[in-house]
C-alpha positions as CSV (number, residue, x, y, z in Angstrom):
1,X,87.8,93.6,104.0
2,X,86.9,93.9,100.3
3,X,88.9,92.3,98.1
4,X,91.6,95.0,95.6
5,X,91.0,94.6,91.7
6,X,94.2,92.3,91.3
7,X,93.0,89.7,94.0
8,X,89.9,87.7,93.4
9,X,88.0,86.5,90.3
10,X,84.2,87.1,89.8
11,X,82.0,83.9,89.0
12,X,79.4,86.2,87.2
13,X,77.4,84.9,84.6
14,X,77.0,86.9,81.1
15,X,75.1,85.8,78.0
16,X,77.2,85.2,75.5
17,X,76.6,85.2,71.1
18,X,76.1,81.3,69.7
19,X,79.2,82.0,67.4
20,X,82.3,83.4,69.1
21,X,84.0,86.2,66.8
22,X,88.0,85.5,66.3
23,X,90.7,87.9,67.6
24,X,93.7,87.1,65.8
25,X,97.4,88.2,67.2
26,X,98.3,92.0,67.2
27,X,101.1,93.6,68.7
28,X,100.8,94.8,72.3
29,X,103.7,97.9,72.3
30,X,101.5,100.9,73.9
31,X,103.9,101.4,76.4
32,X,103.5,105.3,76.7
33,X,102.5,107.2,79.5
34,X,99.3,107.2,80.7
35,X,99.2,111.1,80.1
36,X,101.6,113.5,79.6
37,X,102.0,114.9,83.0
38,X,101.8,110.8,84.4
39,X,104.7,108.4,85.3
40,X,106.1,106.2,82.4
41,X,105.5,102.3,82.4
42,X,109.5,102.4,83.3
43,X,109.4,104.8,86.3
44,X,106.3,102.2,87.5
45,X,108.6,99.2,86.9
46,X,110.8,101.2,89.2
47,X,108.8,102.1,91.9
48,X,107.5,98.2,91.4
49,X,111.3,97.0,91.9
50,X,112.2,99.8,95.0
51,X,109.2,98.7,96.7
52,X,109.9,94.8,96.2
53,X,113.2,95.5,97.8
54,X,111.9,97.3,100.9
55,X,112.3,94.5,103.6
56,X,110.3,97.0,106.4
57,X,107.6,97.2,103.9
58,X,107.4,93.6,102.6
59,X,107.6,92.4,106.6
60,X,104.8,94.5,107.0
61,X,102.2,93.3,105.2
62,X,100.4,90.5,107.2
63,X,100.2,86.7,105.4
64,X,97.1,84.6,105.7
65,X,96.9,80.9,104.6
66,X,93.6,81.4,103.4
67,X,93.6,84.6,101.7
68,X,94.9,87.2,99.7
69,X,96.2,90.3,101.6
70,X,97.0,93.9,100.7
71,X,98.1,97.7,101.3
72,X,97.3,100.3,99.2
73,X,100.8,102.2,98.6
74,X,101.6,105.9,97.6
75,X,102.7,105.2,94.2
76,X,104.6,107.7,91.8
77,X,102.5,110.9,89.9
78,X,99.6,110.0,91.2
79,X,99.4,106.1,90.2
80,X,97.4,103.4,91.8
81,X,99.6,100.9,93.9
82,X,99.3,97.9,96.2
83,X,102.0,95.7,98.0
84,X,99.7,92.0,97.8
85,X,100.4,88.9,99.9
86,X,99.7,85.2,97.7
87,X,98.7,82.1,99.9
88,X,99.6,78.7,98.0
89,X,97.5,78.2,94.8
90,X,95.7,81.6,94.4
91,X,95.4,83.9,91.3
92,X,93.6,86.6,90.0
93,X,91.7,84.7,86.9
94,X,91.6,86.8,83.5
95,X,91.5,90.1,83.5
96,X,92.4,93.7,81.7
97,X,93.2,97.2,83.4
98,X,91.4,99.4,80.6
99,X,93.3,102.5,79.9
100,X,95.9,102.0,82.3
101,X,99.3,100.9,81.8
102,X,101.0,99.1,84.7
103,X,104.2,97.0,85.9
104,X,104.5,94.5,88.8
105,X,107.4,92.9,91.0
106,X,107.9,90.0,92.7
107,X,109.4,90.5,96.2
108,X,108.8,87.1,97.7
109,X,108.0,83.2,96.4
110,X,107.4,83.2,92.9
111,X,104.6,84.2,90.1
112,X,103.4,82.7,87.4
113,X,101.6,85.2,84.3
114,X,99.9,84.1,81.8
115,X,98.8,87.0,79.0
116,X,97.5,87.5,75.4
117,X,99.7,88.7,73.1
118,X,96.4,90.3,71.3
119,X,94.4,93.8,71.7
120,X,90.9,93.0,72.7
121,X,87.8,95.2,71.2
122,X,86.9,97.6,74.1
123,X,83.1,97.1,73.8
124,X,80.5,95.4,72.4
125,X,81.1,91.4,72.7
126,X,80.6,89.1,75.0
127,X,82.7,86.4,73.9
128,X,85.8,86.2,71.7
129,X,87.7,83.4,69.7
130,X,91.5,83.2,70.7
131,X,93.7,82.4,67.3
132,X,96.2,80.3,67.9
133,X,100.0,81.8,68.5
134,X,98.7,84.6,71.1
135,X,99.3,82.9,74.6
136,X,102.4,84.3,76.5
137,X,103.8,82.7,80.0
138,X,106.3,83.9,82.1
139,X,107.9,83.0,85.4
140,X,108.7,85.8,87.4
141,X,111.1,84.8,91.0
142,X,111.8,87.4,93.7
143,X,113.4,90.7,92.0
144,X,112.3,90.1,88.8
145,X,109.5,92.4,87.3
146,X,107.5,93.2,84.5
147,X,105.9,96.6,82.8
148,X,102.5,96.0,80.5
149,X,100.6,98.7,78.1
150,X,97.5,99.5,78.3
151,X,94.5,96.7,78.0
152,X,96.9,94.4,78.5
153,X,94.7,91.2,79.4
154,X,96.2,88.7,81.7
155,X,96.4,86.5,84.6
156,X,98.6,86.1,87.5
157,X,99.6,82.8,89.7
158,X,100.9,81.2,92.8
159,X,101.4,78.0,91.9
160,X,103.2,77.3,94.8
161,X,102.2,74.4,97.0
162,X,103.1,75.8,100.4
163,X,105.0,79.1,100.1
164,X,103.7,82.9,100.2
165,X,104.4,85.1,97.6
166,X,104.3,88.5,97.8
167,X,104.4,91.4,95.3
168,X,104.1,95.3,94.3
169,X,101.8,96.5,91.4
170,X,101.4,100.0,89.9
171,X,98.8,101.2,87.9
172,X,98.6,104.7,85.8
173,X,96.2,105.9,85.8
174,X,94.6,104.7,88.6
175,X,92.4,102.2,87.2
176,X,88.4,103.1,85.8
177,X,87.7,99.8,85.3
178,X,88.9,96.0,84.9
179,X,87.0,93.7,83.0
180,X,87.1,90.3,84.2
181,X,87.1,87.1,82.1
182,X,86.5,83.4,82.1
183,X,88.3,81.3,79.7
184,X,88.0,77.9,78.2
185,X,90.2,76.5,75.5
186,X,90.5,79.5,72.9
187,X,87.2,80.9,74.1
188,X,87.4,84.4,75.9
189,X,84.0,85.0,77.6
190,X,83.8,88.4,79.0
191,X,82.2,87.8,82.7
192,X,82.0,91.2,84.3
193,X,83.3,94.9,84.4
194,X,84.3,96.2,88.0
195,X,84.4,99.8,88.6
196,X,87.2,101.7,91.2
197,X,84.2,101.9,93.9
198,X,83.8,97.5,93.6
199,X,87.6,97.1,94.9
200,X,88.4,100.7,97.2
């Protein structure tokens, strides 16, 4: 089974400048549709939250203590979604969802996001300086949810010691690309861009 976009972090290696260039805070409020025929980042949170509280469809998806799981759900207008199962201490590592915006629920266990409160450049670097003031964490416990703009850059956790977690993500529209990132201290290193056929 190949692993879905949200699941596993890439250990690529990519050259990076000698001098990392600084990304200072920017606000992150692009929380439009992804077109104007496309679901809102609300009616994702929704579907996100209607899913999460779908006991048939949670009890369906199989658990395995030493990997991530996932279905591929019909999600609203047309938008990318997937019901994933989180074995004790796995995440997804950095990561962005390009032109997409996006919300996720937790159903089961609990989550852990880390994000940056910052718009990275689209193109053209390979590594990036993190300004102080841009780091974001949330905890997110069964039913609670959250919606994100587009290029939102994050990471996700299970930083549970023994219990599952499980949760529903929605993307629109479905996603071109994710980039994936490594990061150490304030330094952003851009490690490598996946493409829809790397994760379907």
């Amino acid at each position: 089974m190949s692993s879905p976009h949200p699941a596993v972090p890439t250990a690529a290696s990519v050259p990076s400048p000698a001098t990392p260039a600084a990304v200072a805070p920017a606000p992150v409020s692009d929380f439009g549709p992804g077109s104007s025929a496309g679901p809102t980042v609300a009616e994702l949170l929704d579907f996100a939250r209607r899913s999460a509280e779908d006991s048939a469809l949670i009890a369906s998806l199989p658990l395995d203590p030493e990997g991530r799981t996932w279905i591929r759900l019909d999600g609203p207008g047309g938008s990318e979604a997937w019901l994933i199962g989180w074995p004790p201490g796995t995440g997804t590592g950095w990561h962005d969802h390009a032109d997409s915006v996006g919300a996720f629920t937790t159903a089961a266990g609990a989550l852990k996001e880390h994000s940056l409160a910052v718009r990275l450049p689209t193109d053209g670097w390979k590594t990036l300086e993190l300004t102080d003031g841009v780091d974001r964490t949330r905890e997110l416990e069964a039913g609670q949810g959250r919606a994100f703009g587009k290029h939102h850059v994050h990471e996700v956790l299970n930083e549970s010691d023994t219990l599952h977690a499980v949760s529903v993500h929605a993307y629109y529209p479905p996603l071109p690309r994710i980039r994936r990132f490594s990061r150490t201290g304030a330094v952003l290193r851009l490690e490598q861009t996946e493409s829809p056929e790397d994760w379907q």
